[in-house]
FINUNU-816162 format. One record per residue (C-alpha): x, y, z; residue in three letters. Coordinates in steps of 0.001 Angstrom, whole numbers. Layout:
REM FINUNU-816162
(site (X,Y,Z),ala);
...
//
This chain:
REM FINUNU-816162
(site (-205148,-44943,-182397),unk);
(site (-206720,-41769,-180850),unk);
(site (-204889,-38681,-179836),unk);
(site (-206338,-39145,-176383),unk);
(site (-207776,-42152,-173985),unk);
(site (-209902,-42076,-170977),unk);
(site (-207910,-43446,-168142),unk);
(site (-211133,-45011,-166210),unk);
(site (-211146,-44210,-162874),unk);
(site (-212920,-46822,-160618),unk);
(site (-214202,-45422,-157712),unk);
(site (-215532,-47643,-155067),unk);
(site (-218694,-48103,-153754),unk);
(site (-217440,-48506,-150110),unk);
(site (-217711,-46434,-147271),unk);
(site (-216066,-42975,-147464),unk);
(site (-213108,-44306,-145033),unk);
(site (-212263,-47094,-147544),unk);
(site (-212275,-44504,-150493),unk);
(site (-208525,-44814,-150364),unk);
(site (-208401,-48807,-150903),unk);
(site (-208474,-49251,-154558),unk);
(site (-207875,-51758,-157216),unk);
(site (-204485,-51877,-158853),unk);
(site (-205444,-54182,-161965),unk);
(site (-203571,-52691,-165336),unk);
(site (-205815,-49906,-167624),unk);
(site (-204184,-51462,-170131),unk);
(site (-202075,-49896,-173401),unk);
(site (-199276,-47821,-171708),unk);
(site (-197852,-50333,-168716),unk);
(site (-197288,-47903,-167058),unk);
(site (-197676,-48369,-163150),unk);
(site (-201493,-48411,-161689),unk);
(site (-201616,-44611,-160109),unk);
(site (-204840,-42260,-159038),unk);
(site (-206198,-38840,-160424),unk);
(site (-208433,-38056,-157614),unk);
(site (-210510,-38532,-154440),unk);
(site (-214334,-39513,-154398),unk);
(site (-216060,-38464,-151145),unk);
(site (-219699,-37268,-150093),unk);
(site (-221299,-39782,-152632),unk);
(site (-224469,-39943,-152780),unk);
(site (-226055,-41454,-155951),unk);
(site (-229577,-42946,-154457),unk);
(site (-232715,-41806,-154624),unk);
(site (-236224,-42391,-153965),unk);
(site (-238387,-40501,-156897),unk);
(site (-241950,-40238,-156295),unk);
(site (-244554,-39320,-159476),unk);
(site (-243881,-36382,-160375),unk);
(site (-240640,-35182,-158701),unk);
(site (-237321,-34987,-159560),unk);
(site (-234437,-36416,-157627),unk);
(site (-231482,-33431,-156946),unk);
(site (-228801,-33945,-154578),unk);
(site (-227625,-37010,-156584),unk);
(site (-224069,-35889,-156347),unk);
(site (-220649,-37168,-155807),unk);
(site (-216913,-35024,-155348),unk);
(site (-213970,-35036,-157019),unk);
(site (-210717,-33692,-155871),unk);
(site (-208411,-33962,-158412),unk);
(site (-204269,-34412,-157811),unk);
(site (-202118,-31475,-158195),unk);
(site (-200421,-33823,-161586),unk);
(site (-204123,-33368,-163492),unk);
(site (-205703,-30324,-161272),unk);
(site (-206377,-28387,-164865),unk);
(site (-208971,-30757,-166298),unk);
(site (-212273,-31402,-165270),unk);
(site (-213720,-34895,-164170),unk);
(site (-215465,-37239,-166619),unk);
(site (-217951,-39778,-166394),unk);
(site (-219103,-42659,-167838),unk);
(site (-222776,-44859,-166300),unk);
(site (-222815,-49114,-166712),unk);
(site (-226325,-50081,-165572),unk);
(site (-226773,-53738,-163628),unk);
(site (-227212,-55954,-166207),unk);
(site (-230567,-56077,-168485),unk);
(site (-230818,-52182,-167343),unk);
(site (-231354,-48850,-168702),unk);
(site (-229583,-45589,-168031),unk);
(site (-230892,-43349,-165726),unk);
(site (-228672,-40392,-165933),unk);
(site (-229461,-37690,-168525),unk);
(site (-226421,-35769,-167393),unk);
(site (-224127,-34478,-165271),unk);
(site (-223350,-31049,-164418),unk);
(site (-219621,-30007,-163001),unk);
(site (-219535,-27360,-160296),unk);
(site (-215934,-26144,-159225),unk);
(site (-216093,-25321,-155211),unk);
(site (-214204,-23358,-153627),unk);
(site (-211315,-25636,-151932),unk);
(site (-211024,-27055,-155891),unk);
(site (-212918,-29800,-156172),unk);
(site (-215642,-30315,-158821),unk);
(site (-219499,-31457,-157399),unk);
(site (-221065,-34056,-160019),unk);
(site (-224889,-32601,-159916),unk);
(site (-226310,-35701,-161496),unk);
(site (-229674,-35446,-163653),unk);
(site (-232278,-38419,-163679),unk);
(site (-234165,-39013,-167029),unk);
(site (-237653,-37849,-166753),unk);
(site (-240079,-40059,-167230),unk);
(site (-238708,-43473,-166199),unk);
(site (-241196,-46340,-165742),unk);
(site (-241894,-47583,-162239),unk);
(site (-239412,-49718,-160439),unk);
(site (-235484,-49995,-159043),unk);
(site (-232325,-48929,-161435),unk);
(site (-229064,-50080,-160487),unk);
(site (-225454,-49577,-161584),unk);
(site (-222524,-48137,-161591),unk);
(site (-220773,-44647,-162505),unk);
(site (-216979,-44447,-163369),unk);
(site (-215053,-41440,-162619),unk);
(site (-212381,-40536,-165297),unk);
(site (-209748,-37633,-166596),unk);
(site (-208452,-37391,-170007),unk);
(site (-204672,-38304,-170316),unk);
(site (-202544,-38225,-173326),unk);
(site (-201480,-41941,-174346),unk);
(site (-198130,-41605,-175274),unk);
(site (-194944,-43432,-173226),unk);
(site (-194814,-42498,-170074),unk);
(site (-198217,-41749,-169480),unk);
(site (-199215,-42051,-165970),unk);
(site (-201953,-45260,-165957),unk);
(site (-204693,-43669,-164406),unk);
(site (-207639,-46256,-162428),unk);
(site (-211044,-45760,-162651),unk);
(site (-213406,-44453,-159317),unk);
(site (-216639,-46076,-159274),unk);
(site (-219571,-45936,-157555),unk);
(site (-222670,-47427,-157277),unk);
(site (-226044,-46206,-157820),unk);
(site (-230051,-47151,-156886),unk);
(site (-232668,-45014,-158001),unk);
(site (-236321,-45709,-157255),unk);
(site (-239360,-44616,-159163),unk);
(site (-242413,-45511,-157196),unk);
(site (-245913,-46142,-158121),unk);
(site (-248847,-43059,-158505),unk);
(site (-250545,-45371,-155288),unk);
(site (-248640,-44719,-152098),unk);
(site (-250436,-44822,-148621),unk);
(site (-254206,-44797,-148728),unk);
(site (-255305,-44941,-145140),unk);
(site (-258716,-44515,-143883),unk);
(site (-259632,-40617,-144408),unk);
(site (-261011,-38896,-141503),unk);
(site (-262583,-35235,-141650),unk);
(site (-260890,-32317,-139596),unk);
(site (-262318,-29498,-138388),unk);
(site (-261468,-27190,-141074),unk);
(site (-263734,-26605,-144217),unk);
(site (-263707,-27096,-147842),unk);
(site (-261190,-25678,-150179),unk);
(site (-263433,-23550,-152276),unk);
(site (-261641,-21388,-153993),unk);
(site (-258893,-18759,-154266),unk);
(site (-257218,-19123,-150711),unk);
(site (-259262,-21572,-149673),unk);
(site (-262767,-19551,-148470),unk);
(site (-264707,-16631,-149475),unk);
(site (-263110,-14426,-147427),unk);
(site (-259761,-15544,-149040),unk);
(site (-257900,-16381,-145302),unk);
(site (-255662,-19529,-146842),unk);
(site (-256539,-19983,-143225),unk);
(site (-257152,-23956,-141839),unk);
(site (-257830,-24200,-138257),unk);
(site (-256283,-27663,-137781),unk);
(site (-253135,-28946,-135586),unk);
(site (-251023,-31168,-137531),unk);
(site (-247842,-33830,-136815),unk);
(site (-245364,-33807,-139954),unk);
(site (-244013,-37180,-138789),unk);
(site (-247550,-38417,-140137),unk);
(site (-247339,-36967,-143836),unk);
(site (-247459,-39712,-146106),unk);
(site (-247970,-39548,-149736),unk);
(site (-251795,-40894,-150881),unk);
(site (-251593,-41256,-154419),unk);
(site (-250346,-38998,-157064),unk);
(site (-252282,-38541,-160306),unk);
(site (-250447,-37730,-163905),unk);
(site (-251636,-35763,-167012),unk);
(site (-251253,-36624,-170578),unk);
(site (-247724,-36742,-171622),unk);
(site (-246296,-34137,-173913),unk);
(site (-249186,-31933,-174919),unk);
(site (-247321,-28521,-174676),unk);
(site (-250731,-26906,-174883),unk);
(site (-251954,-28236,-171144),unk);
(site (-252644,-26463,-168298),unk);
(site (-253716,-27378,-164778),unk);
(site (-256225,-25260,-162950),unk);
(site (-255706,-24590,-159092),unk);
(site (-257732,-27397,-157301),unk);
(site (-260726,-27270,-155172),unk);
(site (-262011,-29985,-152572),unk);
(site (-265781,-30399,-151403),unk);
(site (-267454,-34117,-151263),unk);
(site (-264679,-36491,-150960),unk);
(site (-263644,-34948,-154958),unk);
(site (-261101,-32769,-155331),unk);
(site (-261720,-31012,-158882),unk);
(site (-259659,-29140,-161289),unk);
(site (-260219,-27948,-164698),unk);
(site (-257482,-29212,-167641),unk);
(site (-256969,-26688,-170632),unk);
(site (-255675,-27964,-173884),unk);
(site (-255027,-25321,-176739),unk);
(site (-254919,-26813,-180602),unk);
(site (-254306,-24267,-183610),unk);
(site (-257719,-24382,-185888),unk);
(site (-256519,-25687,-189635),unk);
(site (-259532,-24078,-190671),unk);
(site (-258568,-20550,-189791),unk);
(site (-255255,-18751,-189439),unk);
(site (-254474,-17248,-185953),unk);
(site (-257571,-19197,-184161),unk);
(site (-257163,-21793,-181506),unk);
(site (-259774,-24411,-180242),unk);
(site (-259705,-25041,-176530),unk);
(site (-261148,-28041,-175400),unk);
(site (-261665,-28156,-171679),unk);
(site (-261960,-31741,-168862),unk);
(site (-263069,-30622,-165893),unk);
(site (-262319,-33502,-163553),unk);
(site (-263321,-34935,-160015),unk);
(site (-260973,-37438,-158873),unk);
(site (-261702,-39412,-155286),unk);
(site (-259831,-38313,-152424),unk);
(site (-259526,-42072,-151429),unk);
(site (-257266,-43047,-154360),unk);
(site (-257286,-40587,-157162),unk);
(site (-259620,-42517,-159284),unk);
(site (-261402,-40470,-161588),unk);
(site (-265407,-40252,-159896),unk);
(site (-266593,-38037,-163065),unk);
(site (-265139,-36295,-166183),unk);
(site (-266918,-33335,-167915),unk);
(site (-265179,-32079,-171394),unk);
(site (-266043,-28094,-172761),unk);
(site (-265378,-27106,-176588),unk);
(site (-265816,-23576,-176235),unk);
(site (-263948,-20674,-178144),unk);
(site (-262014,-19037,-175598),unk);
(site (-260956,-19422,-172207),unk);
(site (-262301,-20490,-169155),unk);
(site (-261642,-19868,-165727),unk);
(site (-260918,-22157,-162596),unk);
(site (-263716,-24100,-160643),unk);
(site (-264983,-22581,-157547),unk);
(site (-267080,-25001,-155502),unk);
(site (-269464,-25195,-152646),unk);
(site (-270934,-28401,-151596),unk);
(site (-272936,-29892,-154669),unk);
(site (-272521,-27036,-157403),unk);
(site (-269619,-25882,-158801),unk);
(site (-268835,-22331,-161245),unk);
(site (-266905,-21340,-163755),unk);
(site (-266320,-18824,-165709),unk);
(site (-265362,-17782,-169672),unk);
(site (-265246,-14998,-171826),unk);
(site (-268960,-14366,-171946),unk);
(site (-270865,-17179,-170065),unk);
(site (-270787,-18705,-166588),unk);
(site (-271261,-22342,-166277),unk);
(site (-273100,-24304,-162939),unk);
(site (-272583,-28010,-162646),unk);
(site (-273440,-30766,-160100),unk);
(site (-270591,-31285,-158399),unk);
(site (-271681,-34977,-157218),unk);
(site (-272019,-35822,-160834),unk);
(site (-270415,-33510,-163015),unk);
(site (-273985,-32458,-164904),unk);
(site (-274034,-29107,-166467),unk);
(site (-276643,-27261,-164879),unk);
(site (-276941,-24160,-166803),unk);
(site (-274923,-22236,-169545),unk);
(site (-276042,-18561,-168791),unk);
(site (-274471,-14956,-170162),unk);
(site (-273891,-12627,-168316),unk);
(site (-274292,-8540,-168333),unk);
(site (-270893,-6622,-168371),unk);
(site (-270090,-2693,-169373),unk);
(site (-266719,-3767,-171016),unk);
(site (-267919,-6072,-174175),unk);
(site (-266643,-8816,-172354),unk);
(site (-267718,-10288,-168594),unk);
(site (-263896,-11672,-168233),unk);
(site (-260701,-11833,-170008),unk);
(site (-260335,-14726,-167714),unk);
(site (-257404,-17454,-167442),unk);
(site (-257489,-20743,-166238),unk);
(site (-255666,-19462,-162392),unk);
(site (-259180,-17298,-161933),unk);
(site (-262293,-18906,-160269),unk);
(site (-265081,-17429,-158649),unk);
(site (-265874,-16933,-154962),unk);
(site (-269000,-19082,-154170),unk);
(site (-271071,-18242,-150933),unk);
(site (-274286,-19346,-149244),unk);
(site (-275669,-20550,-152827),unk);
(site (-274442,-17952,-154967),unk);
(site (-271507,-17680,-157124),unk);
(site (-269359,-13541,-157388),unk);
(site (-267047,-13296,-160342),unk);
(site (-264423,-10277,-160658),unk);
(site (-264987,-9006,-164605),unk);
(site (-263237,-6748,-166711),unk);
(site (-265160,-3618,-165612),unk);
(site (-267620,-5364,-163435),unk);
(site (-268578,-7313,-159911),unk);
(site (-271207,-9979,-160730),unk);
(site (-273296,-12171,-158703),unk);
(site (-275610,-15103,-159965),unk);
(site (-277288,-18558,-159103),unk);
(site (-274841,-21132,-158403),unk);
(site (-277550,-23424,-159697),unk);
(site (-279342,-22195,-162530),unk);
(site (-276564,-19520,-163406),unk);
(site (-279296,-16238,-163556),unk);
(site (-277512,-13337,-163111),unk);
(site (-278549,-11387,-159749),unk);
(site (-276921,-8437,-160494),unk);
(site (-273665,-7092,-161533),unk);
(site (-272308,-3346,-160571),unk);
(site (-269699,-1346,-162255),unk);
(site (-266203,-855,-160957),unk);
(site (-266263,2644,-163131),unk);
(site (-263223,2200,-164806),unk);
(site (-261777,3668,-167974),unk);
(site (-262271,1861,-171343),unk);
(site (-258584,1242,-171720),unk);
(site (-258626,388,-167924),unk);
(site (-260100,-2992,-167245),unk);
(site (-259001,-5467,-164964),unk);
(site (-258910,-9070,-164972),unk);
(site (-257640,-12376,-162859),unk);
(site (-259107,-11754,-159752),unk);
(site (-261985,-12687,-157544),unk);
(site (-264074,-10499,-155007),unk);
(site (-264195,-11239,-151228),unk);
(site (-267368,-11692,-149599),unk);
(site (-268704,-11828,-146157),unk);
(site (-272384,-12174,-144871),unk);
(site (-273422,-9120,-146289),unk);
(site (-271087,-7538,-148032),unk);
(site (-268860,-8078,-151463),unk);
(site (-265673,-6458,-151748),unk);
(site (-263630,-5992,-155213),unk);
(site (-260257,-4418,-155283),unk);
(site (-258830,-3065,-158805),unk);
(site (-257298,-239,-160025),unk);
(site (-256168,1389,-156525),unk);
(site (-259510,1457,-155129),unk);
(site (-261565,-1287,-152680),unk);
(site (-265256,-651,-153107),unk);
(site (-267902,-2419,-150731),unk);
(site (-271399,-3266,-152606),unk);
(site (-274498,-4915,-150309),unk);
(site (-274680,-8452,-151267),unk);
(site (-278050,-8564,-151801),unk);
(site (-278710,-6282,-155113),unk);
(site (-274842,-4883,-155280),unk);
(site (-275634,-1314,-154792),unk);
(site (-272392,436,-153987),unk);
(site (-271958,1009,-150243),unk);
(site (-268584,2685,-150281),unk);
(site (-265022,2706,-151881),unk);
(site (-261461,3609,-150328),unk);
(site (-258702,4928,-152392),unk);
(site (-255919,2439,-151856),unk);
(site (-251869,3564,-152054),unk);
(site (-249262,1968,-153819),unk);
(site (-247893,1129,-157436),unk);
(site (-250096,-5,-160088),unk);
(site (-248067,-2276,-162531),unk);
(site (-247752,-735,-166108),unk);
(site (-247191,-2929,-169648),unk);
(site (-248047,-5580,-170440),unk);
(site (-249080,-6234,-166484),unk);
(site (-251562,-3317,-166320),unk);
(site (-254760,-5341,-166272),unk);
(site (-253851,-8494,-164492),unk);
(site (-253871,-8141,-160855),unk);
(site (-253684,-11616,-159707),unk);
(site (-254443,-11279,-156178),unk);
(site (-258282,-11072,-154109),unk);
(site (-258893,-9320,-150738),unk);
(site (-258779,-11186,-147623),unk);
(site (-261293,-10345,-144811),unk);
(site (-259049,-10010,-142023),unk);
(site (-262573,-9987,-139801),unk);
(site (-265827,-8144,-140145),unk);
(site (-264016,-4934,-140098),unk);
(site (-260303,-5074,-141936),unk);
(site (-259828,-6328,-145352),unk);
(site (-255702,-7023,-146288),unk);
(site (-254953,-6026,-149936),unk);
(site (-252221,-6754,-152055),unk);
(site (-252461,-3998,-154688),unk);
(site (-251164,-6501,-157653),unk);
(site (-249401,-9382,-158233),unk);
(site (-246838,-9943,-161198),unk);
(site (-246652,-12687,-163368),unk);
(site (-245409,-15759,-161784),unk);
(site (-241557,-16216,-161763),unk);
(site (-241284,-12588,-161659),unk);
(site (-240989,-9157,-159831),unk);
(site (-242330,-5442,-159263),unk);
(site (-242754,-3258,-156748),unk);
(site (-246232,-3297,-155025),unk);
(site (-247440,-3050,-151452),unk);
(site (-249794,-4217,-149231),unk);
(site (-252343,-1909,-147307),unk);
(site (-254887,-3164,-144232),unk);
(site (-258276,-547,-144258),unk);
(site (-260167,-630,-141376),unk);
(site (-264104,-690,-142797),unk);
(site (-265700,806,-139901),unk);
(site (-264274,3999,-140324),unk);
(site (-263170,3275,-144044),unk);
(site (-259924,4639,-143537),unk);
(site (-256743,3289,-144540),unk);
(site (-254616,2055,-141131),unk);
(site (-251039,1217,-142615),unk);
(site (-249419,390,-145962),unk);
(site (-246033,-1187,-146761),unk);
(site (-243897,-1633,-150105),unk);
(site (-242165,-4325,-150907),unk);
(site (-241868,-7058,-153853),unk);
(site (-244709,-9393,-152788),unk);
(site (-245041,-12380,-154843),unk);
(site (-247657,-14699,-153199),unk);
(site (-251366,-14106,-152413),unk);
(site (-251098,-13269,-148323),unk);
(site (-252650,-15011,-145635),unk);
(site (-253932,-14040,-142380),unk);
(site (-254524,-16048,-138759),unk);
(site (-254232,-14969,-135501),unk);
(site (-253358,-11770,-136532),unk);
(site (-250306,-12697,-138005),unk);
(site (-250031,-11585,-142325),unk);
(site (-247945,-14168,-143782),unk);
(site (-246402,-13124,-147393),unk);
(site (-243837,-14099,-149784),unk);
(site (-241874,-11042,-150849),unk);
(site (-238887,-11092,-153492),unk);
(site (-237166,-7869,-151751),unk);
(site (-234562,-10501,-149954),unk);
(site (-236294,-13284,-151192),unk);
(site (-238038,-14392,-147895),unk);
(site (-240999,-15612,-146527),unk);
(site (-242398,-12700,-144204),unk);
(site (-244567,-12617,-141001),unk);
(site (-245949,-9363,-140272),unk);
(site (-248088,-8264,-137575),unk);
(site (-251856,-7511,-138597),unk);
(site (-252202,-4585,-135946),unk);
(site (-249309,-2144,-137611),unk);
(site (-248109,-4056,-140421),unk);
(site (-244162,-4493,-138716),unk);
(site (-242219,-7424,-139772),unk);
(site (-242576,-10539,-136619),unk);
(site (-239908,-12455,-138555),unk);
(site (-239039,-14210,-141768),unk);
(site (-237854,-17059,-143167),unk);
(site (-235093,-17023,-146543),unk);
(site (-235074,-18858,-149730),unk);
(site (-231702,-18859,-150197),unk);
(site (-231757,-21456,-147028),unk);
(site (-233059,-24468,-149187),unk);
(site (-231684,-23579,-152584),unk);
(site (-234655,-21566,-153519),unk);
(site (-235029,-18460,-155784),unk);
(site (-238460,-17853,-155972),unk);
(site (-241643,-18733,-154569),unk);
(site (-243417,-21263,-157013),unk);
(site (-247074,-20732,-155508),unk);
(site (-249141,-19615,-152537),unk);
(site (-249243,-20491,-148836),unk);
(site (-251569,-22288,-146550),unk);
(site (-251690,-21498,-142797),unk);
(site (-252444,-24179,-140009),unk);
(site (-252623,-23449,-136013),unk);
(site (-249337,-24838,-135944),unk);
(site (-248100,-25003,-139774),unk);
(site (-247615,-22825,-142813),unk);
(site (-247096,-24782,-146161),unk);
(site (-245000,-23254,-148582),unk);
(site (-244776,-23745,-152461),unk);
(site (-241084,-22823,-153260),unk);
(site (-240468,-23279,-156800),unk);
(site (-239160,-26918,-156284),unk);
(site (-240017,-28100,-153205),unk);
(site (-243303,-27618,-150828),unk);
(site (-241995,-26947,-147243),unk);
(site (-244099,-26461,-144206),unk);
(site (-242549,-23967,-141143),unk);
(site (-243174,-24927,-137402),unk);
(site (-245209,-21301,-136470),unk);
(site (-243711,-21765,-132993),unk);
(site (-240253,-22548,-133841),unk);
(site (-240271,-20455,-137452),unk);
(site (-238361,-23378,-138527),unk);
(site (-238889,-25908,-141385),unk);
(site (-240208,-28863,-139845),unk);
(site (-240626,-30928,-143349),unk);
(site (-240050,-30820,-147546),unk);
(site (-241835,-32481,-150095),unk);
(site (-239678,-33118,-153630),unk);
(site (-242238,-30994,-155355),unk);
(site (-243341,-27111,-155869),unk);
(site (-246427,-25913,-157129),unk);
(site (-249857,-24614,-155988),unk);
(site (-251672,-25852,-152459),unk);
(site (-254729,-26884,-151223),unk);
(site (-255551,-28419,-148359),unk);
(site (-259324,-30058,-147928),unk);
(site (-261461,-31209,-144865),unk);
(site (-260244,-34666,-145081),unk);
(site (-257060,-33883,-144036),unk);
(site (-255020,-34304,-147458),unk);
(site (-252868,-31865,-148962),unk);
(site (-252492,-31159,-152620),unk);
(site (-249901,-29923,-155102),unk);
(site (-250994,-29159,-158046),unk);
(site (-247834,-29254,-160325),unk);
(site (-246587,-28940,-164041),unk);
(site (-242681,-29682,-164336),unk);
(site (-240945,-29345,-167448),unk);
(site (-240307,-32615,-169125),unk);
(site (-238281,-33035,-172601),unk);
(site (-241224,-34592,-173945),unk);
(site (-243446,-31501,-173287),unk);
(site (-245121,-30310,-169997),unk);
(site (-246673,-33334,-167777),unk);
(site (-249347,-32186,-165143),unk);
(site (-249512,-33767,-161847),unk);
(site (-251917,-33667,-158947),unk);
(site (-250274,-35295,-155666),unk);
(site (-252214,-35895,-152518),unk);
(site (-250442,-35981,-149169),unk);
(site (-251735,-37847,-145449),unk);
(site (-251507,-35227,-143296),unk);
(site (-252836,-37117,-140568),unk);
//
């Protein structure tokens, strides 16, 4: 016989007030008399998992009597019969008044349909005579998985634009000039990535033509040559309607290659060396075309940077350089130096551009250069910290054109998931003068509408509205209120929303009300396309490797 027993405690699957009503029926072995360890209460072991998400908040507590306070609760899962387990574990969390919170874990990966069962909640007690004979506490569980179709209603076009690029536009707003009613988001279809190909990643995604396109990166060590990788690249267009795949286009190359930027039927990207045009109806490739650069190199790009596409032509940020060419055939038009050091370049970032001007922002300094041959018009010396180490050249961020005077820049972004000191600075360019800069720990690109600055900013951890005009702080909105520690990706404003990629969850905040008016199971990075759908582009961790999803949500 073993040292020690469970005593399996049933708990039952009843309504919280009938908790207390439970069954007497011998554990068996000790004879002693039927008696209870604890109380179950704030169960809540059902959930409905859509692709891609995973259920939290599966929970149940335990208050344990005073006779077995000192241990902590155990449990055991019986699925319905001819089921599976769905639990992968559960994590005890001691509260404050004593108790222990069961933070139950579903299995990733589970095939579609409804899991049922039980859980039984037990101590440890020693066996011997006089043992008390602890019951069992069971409840019951449901969890859904549910199908990568979900709602595909009739689209119907709004009255914003395309999603193009970085922030949505050329002038890098994240700005959407719709009105929209949360109690209509549905979710259209979701769309998964191989399974368990460490070596994936998902692009940011773009919209134009009923497609929404992104660009898949898989990395594979050459057995040929020590230290080399081969990247093979699928730039995709999936329909809109329901996520079926319209074209395909696959890329050996030797390096990386940058995000697709798109404007109605051509789409850029960018690698080390070359840029690359395509039809975006079709997928074609247009044109494979190098491109001039001061630095050896036009980009050390990654697959978050794509290029800002505008009235035919496509601008790319480079290492050293600002270059413009034919969306179409891919000729370079020109490309201007940003003057830097040789030990100084920049990369992952993408220039702003209005009607006639193109603005780049690296190294402390915005510089304007005329659109049409990129002759420097002027530059402005820019305050704030630069990041040093290993962050020095990646700035991760783009101007935003505020309107045909002001231009918002955030000096540098760190890597994602963590945090520096930086600031963000507003320069007027009729007089070229700097009006007002702040610090702060800003994490997410901003946005701008209405003259409101909406920006993510790790000092407090809180979602910030600041006022265009002097740069003062309207109000914000904390993490820490839905369980979040970090921001997980950028923002989208609305006239009446702004979406918001927490880490776990996407959340979208009533402007009028600065309250959050709806949450989606899933964090990642947004964008939102003329049709009225919303996107979340999203790569959880899975135990079988990293799984890429693309999910598409009714907004309307």
């Amino acid at each position: 016989m073993n040292h020690f027993f469970r005593a399996r405690l049933r708990a039952v699957a009843w309504p919280l007030a009938a908790l207390g009503v439970l069954s007497v029926s011998a554990c068996g072995g000790t004879g002693e008399k039927p008696e209870q360890a604890m109380t179950l209460s704030q169960v809540n072991l059902n959930c409905t998992q859509q692709p891609g998400e995973t259920c939290d908040k599966v929970q149940a507590t335990v208050m344990l009597y005073s006779n077995v306070v000192d241990q902590r609760p155990l449990w055991e899962e019986t699925p319905a019969a001819g089921g599976r387990k769905v639990f992968q574990r559960a994590k005890p969390i001691k509260q404050a008044d004593g108790s222990w919170l069961m933070d139950f874990a579903v299995m990733p990966g589970l095939a579609e349909g409804t899991y049922t069962g039980s859980v039984d909640f037990s101590v440890f007690v020693n066996p011997f005579p006089g043992t008390p004979n602890y019951q069992p506490r069971t409840a019951s569980y449901s969890i859904t998985v549910v199908g990568l179709k979900g709602n595909l209603s009739p689209l119907r076009e709004l009255s914003g634009g395309d999603w193009e690029g970085s922030n949505g536009n050329a002038a890098h707003t994240g700005f959407v000039p719709v009105t929209l009613d949360t109690a209509k988001f549905t979710r259209r279809w979701s769309w998964k990535g191989a399974d368990g190909i460490s070596g994936s990643r998902l692009s940011p995604l773009v919209t134009a033509n009923g497609l929404v396109y992104f660009n898949e990166e898989v990395s594979v060590a050459d057995a040929g040559e020590k230290f080399k990788y081969i990247y093979t690249y699928k730039l995709s267009a999936l329909s809109e309607t329901d996520g079926v795949a319209a074209w395909q286009t696959e890329l050996k190359l030797p390096g990386p290659l940058g995000a697709p930027g798109v404007s109605g039927n051509r789409l850029v990207m960018a690698g080390i060396s070359d840029a690359h045009t395509f039809d975006a109806l079709t997928g074609a490739r247009l044109a494979t075309v190098n491109q001039p650069n001061t630095m050896g190199q036009l980009i050390a790009t990654s697959p978050l940077t794509a290029p800002t596409l505008f009235a035919g032509n496509a601008y790319l940020g480079g290492n050293n350089d600002v270059i413009s060419l034919d969306a179409t055939t891919g000729q370079n038009r020109w490309s201007s130096s940003l003057d830097l050091p040789k030990l100084g370049n920049v990369d992952e970032w993408t220039p702003a551009v209005s009607a006639g001007t193109v603005y780049s922002h690296a190294a402390g300094t915005l510089t304007a250069f005329n659109i049409g041959d990129g002759t420097r018009r002027f530059s402005v010396a820019v305050p704030g910290q630069v990041l040093g180490g290993l962050n020095k050249s990646a700035l991760r961020q783009a101007p935003v054109l505020v309107d045909e005077n002001t231009v918002l820049l955030l000096n540098q972004r760190p890597y994602p998931g963590k945090s520096a000191d930086n600031s963000l600075t507003l320069v007027d360019t009729a007089s070229r003068a700097v009006r007002w800069t702040v610090n702060g720990r800003f994490t997410t690109q901003p946005v701008v509408a209405r003259g409101v600055i909406y920006v993510g900013n790790d000092s407090g951890r809180v979602l910030e509205a600041r006022n265009v005009s002097d740069g003062a702080v309207l109000w914000t909105w904390p993490l820490a209120g839905v369980g979040e520690e970090a921001f997980g990706g950028d923002l989208i404003v609305t006239n009446n929303l702004l979406f918001v990629a927490g880490e776990k969850h996407t959340y979208a905040l009533n402007l009028a009300s600065h309250q959050l008016a709806w949450t989606y199971r899933l964090g990642g990075t947004l964008a939102l396309s003329r049709n009225g759908v919303l996107y979340i582009r999203s790569t959880p961790g899975a135990d079988a490797g990293i799984v890429n999803y693309v999910t598409a949500i009714n907004l309307q």
